[in-house]
BAPALO-39792 format. One record per atom (N, C-alpha, C): residue number from 1; x, y, z. Coordinates in steps of 0.2 Angstrom, whole numbers. Layout:
   seq    east   north      up
   NUM       X       Y       Z
...
//
This chain:
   seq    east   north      up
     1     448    1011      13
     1     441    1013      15
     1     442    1020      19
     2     438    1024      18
     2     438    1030      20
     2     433    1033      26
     3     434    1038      28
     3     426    1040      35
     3     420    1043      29
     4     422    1043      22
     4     416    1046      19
     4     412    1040      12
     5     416    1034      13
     5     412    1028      13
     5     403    1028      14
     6     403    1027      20
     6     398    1026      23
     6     391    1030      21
     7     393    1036      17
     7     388    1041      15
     7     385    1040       9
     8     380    1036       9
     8     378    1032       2
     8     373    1036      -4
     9     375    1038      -7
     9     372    1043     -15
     9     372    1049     -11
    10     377    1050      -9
    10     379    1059      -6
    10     385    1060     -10
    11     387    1061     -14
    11     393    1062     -21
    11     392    1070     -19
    12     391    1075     -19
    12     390    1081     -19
    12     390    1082     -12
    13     387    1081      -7
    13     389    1083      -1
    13     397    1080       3
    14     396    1074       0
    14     405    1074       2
    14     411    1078      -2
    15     410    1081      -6
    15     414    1085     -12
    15     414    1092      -6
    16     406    1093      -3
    16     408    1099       0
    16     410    1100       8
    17     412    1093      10
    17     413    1091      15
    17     421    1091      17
    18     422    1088       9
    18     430    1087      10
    18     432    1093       8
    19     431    1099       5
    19     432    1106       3
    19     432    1107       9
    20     427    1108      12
    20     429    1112      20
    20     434    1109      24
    21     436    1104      23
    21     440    1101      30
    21     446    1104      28
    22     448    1107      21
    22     455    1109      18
    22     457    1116      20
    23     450    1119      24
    23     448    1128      24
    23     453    1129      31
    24     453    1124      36
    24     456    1123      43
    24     453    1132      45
    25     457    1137      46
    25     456    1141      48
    25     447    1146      47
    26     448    1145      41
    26     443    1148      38
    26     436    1144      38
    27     437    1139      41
    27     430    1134      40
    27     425    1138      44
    28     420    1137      44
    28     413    1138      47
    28     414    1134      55
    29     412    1139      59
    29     412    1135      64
    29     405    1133      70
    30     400    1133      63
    30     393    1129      63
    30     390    1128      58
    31     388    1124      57
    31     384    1118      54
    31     379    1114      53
    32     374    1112      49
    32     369    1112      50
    32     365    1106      45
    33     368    1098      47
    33     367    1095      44
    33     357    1091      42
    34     356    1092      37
    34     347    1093      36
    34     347    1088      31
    35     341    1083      30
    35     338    1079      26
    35     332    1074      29
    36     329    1068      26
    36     326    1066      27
    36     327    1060      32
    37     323    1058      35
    37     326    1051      40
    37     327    1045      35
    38     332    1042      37
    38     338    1039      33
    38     342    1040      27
    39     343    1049      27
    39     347    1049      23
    39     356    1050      24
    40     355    1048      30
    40     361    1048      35
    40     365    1057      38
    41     362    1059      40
    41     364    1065      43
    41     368    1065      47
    42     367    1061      52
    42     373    1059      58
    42     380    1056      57
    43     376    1051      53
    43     381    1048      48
    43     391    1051      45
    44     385    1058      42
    44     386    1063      38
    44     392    1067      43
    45     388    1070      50
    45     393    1072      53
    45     398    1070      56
    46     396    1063      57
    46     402    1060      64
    46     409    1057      56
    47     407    1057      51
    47     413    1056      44
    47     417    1064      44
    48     412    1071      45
    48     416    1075      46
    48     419    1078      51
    49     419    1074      59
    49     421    1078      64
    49     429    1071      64
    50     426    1066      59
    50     431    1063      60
    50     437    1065      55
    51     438    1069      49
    51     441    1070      46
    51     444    1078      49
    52     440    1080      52
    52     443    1087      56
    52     447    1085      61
    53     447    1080      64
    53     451    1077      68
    53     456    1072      66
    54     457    1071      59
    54     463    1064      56
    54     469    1068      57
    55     473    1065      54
    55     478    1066      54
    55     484    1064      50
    56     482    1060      46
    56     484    1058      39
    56     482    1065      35
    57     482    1062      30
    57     485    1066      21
    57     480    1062      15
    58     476    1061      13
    58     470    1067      14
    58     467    1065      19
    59     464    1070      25
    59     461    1069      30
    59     455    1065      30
    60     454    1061      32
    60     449    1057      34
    60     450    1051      30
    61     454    1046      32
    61     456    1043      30
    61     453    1034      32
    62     452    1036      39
    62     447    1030      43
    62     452    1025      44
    63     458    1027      47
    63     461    1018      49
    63     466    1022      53
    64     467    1027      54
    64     471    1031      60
    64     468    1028      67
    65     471    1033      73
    65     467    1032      80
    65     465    1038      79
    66     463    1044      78
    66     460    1049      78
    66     453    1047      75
    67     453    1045      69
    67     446    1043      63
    67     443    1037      70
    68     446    1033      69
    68     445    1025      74
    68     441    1030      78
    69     444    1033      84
    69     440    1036      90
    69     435    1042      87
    70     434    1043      83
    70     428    1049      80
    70     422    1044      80
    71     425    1039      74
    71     421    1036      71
    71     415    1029      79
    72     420    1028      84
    72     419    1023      89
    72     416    1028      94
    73     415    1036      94
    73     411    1039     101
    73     416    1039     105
    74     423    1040     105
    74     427    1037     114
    74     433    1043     111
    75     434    1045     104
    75     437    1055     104
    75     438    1058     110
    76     441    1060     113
    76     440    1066     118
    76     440    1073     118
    77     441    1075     110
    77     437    1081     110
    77     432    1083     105
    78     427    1076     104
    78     421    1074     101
    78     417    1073     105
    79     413    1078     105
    79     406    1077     113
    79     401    1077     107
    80     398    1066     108
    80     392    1066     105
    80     385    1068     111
    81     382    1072     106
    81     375    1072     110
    81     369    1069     106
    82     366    1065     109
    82     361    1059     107
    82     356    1058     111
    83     350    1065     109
    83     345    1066     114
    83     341    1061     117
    84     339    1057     122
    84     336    1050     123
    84     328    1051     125
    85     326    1057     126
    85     320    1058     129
    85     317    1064     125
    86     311    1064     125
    86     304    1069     123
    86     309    1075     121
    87     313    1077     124
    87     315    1085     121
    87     323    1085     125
    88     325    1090     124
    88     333    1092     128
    88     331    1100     130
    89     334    1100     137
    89     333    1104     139
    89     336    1110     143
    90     336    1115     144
    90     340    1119     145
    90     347    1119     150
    91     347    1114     156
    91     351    1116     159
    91     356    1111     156
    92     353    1104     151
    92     358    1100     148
    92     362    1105     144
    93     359    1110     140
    93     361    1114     136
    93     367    1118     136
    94     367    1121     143
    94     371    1126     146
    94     376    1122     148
    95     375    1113     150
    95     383    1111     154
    95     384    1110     146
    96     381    1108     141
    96     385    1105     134
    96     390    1109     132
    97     388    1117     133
    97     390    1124     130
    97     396    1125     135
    98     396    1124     141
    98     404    1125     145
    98     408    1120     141
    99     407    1114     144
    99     411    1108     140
    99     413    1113     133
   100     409    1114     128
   100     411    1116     122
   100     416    1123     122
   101     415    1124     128
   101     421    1129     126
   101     431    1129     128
   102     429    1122     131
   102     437    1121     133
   102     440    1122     127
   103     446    1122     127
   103     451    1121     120
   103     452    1112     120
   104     455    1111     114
   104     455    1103     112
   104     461    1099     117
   105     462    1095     121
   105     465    1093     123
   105     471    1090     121
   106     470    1087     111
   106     473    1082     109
   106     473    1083     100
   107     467    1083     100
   107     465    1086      92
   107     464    1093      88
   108     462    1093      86
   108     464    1099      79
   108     458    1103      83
   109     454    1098      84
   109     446    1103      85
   109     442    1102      91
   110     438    1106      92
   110     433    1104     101
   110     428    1102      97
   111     425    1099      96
   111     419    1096      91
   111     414    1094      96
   112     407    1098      95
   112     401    1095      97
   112     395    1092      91
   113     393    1087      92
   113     388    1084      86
   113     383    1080      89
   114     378    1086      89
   114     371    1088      92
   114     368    1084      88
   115     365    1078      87
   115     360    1073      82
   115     353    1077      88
   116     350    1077      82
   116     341    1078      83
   116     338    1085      87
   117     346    1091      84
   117     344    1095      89
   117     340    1097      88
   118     332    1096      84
   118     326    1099      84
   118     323    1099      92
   119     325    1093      95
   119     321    1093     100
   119     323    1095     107
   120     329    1101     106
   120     329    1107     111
   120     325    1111     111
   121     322    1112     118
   121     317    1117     120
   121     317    1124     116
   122     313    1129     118
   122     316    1136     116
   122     319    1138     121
   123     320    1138     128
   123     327    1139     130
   123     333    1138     129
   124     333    1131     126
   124     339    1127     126
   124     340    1131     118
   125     336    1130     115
   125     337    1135     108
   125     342    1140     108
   126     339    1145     113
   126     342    1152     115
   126     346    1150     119
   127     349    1144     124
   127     357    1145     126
   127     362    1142     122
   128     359    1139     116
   128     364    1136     111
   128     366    1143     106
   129     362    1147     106
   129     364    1151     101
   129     367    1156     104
   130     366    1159     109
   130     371    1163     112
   130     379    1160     109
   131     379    1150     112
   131     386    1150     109
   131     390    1150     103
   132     384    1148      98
   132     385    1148      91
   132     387    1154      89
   133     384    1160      92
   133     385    1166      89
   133     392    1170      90
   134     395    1166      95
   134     401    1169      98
   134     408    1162     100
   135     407    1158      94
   135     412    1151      98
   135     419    1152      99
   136     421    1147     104
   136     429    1148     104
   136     433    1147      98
   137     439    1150      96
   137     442    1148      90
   137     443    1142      87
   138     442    1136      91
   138     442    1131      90
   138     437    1126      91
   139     434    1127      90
   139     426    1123      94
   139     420    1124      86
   140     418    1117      84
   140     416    1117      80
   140     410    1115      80
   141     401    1117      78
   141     396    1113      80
   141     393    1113      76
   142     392    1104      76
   142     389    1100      71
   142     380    1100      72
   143     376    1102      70
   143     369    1100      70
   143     367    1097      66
   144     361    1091      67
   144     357    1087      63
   144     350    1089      66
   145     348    1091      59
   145     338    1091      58
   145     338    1088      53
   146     330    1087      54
   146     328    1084      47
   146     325    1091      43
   147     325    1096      44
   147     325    1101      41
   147     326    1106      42
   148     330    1111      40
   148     333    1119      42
   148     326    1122      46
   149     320    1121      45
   149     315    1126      47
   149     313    1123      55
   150     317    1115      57
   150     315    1115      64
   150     320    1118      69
   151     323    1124      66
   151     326    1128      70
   151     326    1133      70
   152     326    1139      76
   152     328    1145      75
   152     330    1147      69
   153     327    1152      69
   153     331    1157      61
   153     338    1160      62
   154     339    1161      70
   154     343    1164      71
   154     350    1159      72
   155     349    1153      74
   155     352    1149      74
   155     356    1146      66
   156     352    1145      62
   156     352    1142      56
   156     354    1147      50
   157     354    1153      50
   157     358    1157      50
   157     364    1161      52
   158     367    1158      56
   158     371    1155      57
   158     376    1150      57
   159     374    1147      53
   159     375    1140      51
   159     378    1138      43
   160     384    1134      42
   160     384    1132      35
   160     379    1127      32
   161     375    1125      27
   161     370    1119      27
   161     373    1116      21
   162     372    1111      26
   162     375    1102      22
   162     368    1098      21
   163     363    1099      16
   163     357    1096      13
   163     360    1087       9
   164     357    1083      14
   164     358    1077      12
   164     349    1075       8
   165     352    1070       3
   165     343    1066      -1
   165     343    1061       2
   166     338    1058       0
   166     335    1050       2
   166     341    1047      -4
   167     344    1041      -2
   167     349    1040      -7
   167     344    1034     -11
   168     346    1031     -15
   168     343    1028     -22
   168     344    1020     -21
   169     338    1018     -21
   169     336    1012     -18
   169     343    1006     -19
   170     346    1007     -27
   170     350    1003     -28
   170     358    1003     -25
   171     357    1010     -22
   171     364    1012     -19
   171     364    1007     -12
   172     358    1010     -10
   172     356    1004      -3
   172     358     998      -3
   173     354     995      -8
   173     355     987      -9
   173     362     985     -11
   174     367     990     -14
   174     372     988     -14
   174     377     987      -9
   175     375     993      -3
   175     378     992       3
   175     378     988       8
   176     371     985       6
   176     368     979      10
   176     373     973       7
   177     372     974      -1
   177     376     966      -3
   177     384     966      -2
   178     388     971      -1
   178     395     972      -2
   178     397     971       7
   179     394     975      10
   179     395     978      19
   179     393     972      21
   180     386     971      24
   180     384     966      29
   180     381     960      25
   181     384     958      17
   181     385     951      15
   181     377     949      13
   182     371     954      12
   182     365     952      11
   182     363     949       5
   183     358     942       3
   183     359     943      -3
   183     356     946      -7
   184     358     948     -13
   184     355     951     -19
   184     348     952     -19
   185     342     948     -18
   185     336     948     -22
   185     333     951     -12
   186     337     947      -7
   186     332     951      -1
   186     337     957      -1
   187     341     960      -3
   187     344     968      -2
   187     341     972      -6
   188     338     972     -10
   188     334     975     -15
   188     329     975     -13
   189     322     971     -10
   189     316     970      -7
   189     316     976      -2
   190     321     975       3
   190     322     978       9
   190     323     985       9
   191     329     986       1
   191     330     993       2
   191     323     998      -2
   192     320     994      -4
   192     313     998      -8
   192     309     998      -1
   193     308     993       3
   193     305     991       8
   193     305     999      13
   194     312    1001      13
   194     314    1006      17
   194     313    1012      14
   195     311    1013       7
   195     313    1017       5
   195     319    1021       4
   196     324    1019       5
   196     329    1023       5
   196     334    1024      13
   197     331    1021      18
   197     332    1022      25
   197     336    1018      26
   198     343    1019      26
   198     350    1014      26
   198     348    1010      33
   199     347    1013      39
   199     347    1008      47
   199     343    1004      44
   200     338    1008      42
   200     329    1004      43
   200     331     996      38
   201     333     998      31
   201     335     991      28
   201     339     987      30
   202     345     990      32
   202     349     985      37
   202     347     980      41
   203     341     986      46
   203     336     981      51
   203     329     975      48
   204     330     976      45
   204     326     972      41
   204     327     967      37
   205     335     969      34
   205     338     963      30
   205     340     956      35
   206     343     960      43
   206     347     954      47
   206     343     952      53
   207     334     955      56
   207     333     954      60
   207     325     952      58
   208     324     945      57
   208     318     941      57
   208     311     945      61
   209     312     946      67
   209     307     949      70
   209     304     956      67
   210     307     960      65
   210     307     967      63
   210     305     965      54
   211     306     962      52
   211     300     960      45
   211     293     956      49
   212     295     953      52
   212     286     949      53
   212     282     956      56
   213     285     960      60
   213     282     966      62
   213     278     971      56
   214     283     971      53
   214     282     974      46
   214     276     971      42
   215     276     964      42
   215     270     962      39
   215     264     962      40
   216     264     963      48
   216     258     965      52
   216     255     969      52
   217     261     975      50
   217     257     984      49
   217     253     981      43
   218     255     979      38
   218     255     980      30
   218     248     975      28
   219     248     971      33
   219     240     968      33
   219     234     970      36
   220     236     975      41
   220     230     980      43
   220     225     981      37
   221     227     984      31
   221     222     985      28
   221     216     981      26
   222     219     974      24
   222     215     969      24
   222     211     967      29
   223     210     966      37
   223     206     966      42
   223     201     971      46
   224     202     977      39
   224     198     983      42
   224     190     981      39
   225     187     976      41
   225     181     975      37
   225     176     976      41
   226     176     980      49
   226     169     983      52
   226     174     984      57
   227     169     988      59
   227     171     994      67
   227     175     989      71
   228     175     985      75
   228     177     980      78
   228     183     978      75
   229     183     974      70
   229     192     972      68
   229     196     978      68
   230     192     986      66
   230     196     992      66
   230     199     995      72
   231     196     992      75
   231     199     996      85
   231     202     990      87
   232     203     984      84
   232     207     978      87
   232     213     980      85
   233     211     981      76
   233     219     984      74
   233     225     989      77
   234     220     994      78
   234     224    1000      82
   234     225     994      89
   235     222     993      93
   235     223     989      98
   235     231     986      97
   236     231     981      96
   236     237     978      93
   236     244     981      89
   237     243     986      84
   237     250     992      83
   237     251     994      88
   238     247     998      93
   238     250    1003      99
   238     252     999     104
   239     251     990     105
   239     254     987     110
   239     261     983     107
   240     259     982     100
   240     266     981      96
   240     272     986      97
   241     271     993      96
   241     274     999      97
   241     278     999     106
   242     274     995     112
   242     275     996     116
   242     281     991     118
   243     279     986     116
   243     283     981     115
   243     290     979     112
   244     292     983     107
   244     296     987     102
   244     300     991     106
   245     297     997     109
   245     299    1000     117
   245     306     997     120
   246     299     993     123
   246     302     990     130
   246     308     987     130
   247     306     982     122
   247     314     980     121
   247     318     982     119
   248     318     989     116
   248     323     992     115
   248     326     995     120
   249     324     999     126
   249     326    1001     132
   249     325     998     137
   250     324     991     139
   250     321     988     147
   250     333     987     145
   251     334     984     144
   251     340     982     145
   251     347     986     146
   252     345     992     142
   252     349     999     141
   252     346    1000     149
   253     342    1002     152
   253     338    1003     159
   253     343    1001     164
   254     344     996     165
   254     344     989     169
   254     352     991     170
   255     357     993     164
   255     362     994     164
   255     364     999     167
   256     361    1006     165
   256     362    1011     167
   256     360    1014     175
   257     352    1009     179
   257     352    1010     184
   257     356    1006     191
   258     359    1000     188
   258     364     996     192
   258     373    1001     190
   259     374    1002     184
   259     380    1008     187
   259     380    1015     190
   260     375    1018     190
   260     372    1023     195
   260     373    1021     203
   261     367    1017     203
   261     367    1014     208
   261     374    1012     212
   262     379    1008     211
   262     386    1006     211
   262     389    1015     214
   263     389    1019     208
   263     393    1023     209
   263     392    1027     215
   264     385    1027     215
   264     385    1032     223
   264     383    1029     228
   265     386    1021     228
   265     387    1019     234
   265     385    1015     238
   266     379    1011     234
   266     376    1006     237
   266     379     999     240
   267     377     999     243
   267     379     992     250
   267     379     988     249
   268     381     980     252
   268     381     974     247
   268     373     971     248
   269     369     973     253
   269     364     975     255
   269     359     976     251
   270     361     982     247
   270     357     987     241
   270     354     991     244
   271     358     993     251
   271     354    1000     254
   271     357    1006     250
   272     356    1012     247
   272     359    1017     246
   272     359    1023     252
   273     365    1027     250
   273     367    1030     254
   273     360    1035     255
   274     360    1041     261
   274     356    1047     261
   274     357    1052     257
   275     352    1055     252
   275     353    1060     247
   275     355    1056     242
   276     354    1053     239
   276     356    1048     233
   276     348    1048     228
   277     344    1048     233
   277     334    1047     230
   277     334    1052     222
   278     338    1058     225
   278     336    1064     219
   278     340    1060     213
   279     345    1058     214
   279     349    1055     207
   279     345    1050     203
   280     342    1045     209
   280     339    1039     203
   280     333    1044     204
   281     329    1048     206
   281     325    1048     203
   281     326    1053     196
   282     331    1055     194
   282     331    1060     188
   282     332    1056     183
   283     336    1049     185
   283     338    1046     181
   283     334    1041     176
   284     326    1041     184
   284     320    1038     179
   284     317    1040     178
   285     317    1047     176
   285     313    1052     172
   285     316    1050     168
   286     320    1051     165
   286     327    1053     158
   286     322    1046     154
   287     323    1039     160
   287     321    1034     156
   287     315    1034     155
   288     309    1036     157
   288     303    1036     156
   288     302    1039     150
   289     307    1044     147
   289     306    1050     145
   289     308    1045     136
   290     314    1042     136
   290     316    1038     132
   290     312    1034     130
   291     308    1030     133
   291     302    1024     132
   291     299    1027     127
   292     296    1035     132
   292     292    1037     127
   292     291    1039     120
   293     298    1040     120
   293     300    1041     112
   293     301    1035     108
   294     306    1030     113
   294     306    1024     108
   294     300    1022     106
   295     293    1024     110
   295     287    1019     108
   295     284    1023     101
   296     284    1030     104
   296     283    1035      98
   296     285    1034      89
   297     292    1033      92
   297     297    1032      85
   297     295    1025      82
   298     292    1021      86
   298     290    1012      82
   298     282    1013      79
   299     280    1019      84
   299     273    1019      81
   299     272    1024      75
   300     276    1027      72
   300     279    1030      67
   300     281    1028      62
   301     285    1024      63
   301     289    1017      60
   301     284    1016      55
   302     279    1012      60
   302     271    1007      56
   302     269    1011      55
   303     266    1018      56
   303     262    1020      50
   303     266    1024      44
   304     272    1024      42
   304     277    1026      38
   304     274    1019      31
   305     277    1012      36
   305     276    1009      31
   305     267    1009      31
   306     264    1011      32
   306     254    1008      30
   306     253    1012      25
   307     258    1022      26
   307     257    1024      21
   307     262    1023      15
   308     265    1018      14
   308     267    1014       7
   308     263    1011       5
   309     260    1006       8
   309     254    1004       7
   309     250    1006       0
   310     247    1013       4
   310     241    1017       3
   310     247    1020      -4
   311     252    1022      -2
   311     255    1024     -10
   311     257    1021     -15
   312     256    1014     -15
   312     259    1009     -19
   312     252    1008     -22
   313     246    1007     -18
   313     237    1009     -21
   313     238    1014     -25
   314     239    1020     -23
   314     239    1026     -27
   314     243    1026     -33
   315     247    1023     -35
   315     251    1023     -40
   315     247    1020     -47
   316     246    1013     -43
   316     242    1008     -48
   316     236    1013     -48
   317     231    1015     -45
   317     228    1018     -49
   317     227    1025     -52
   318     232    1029     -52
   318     235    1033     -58
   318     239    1031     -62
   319     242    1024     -62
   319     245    1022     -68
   319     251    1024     -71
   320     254    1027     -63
   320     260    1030     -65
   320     267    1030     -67
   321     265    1020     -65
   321     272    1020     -69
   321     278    1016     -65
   322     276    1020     -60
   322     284    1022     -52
   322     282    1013     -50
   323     289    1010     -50
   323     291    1005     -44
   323     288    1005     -38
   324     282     999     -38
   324     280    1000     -31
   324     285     998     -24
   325     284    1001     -19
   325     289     999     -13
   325     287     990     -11
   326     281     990     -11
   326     278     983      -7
   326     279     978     -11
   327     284     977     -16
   327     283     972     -22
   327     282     966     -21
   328     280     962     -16
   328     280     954     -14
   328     272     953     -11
   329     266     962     -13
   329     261     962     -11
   329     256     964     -17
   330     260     963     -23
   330     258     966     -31
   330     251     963     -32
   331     249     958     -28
   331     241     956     -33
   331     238     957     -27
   332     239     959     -20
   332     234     961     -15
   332     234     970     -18
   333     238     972     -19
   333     238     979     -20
   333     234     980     -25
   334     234     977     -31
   334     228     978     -37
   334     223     977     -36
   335     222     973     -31
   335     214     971     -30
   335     212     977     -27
   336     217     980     -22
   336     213     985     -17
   336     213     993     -24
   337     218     993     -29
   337     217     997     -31
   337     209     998     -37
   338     209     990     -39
   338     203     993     -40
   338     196     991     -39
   339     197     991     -30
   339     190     991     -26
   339     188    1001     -25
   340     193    1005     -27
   340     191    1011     -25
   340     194    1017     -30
   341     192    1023     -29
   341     199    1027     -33
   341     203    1030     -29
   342     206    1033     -32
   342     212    1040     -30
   342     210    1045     -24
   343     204    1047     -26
   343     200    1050     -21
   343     200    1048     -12
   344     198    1040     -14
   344     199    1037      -7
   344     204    1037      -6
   345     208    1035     -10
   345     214    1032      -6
   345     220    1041      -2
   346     219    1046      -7
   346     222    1051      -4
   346     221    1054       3
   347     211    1050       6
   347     209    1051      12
   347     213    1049      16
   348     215    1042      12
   348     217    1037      18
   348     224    1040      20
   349     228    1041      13
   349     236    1045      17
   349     234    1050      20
   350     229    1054      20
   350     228    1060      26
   350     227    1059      29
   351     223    1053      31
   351     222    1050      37
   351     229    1049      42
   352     233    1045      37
   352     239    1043      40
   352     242    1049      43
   353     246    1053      40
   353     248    1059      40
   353     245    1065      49
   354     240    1063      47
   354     236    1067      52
   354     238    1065      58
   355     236    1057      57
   355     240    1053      65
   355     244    1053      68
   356     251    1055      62
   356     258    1055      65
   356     260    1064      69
   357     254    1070      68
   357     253    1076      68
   357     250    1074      76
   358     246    1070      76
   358     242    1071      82
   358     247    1067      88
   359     251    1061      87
   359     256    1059      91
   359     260    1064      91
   360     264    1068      88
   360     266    1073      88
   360     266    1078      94
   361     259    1078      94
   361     257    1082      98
   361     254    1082     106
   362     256    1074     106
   362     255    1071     113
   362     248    1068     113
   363     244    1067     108
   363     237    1064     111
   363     238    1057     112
   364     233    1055     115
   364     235    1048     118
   364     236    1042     113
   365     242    1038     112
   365     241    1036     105
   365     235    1028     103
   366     233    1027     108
   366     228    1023     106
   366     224    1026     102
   367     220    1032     106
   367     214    1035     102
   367     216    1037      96
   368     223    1041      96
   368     223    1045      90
   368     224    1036      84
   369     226    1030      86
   369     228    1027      81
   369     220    1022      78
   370     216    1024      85
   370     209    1020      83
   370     204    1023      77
   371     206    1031      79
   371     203    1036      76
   371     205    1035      67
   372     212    1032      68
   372     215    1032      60
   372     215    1025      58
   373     212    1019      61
   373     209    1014      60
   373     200    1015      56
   374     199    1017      59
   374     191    1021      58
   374     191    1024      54
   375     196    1027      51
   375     197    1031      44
   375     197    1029      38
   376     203    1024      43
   376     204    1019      35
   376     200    1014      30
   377     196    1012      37
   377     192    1007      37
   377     185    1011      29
   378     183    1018      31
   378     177    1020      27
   378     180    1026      21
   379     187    1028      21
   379     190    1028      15
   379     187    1036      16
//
């Protein structure tokens, strides 16, 4: 088994992954990993920062301590960044960029693998590309978007681009059934489920809560039957979404502000020391800050799958043929396709669409998702 296993219906991007790792000198020394959400970007990078750092014969061979420590985050001169909060911002930028310029303490390379650098500021923008434009000889920077265009031009021209697809539903299913032991008919369900989102099927194949969730979104359409059940529903997704949140960070929280708290010295008492205030309180911004993206990303999540919904409607009524995603809701989808046309139902994905623009953009998400309960509801 290899570090480029892992990258499922990428045949081409790993052909040009493992070319450059042979360049050594001559490689690029930025990069700019792009695709859809779940088509494994990060994935993509931490396989190549792993193989730039092997040390076997063909490099990346995954069963070294070099591959092992790339692949397990604990490398020491692989600095992951893994933004947790609303944006990254510049003066994280500037201490990432020092750190990046040391030479490698132990490995081939100084590797930084920046997952989600979309959501650097334009400051942070602008102190990353001063570095980019000028790196150490050995310092190599790895970037993940989901698209070249959420970055600088200045940056991304700069940059070598590694374009990953949404991989193919049957490749999915197979990594579920071979890797984590799924069976056959729910690894198939899942991976069409997911569309193509390797986490998201996996989440769904092995965690019972995270499908009932799913089936929740997916019967909104059925109880939009007046103004009332329409703002109950929105009601309900944005406290599920909240929910969803909390338990994904209440415990990461808890962890991180008890070994804070610990390191700068609290009492057995639990008094901290004087001057200490500023630290936890930065520390519960960062987490505030986190919340509010986990709740974002779950509330996203559900309208992602509402609009499969609405596209598996739309298929059946242009008759076009395509695999639906929802296959275990095929005679409620017929119905709803023909209670209306194409017409409505393209409203309804605009709708959808619209909403994730409008969270996007910070509006409050109850209103914006009442607003698209209410849309849904009159087509």
């Amino acid at each position: 088994m290899s570090v480029w296993d892992d990258l499922v219906g990428q045949g081409p991007v790993v052909e040009q992954l493992r070319s450059a790792v042979d360049e050594d000198g001559k490689m690029a020394h930025a990069w700019l990993f792009t695709g859809p959400p779940g088509s494994g970007r990060s994935a993509a990078a931490r396989a190549f920062a792993s193989a730039l750092q092997c040390v076997e014969t063909p490099r990346g061979c995954g069963h070294c301590a070099s591959c092992h420590q790339v692949l397990q985050g604990t490398h020491a001169d692989v600095e992951m960044v893994r933004p947790a909060g609303l944006s990254y911002g510049v003066r994280e930028t500037r201490e990432l960029v020092l750190r990046a310029s040391s030479s490698p303490s132990g490995g081939r390379w100084q590797i930084v693998l920046f997952e989600d650098a979309d959501r650097a500021t334009e400051a942070a923008a602008n102190a990353l590309l001063k570095a980019i434009e000028e790196p150490p000889p050995r310092t190599v920077w790895l970037l993940c978007t989901p698209s070249p265009e959420d970055l600088l031009v200045t940056i991304r021209s700069r940059c070598r681009l590694v374009t990953l697809r949404t991989p193919p539903v049957a490749a999915v299913a197979e990594v579920l059934v071979l890797r984590d032991g799924v069976d056959r008919e729910t690894a198939e369900v899942v991976a069409r489920a997911s569309q193509g989102h390797i986490s998201r099927a996996r989440r769904l194949a092995t965690d019972p809560e995270a499908r009932r969730r799913r089936a929740e979104v997916l019967a909104i359409p059925r109880r939009l039957t007046s103004v009332g059940p329409a703002v109950a529903a929105a009601e309900s997704l944005v406290k599920a979404a909240e929910t969803d949140a909390k338990a994904m960070t209440e415990e990461l929280n808890e962890g991180e502000t008890s070994a804070l708290r610990q390191a700068l010295g609290e009492s057995a008492k639990g008094r901290m020391p004087r001057g200490t205030a500023g630290a936890l309180k930065d520390l519960e911004d960062r987490q505030k800050s986190r919340a509010t993206r986990a709740k974002r990303d779950s509330l996203d999540r559900a309208l992602l799958d509402l609009a499969s919904y609405y596209r598996d409607v739309l298929t059946l009524q242009l008759g076009a043929g395509s695999e639906l995603v929802n296959t275990d809701l095929a005679a409620e989808l017929r119905t709803a396709a023909a209670q209306g046309g194409p017409e409505h139902t393209l409203r309804r994905l605009d709708a959808i669409m619209d909403c994730r623009e409008r969270l996007g953009a910070n509006v409050n998400p109850l209103l914006a998702v009442e607003a698209l309960t209410l849309a849904l509801r009159t087509g």
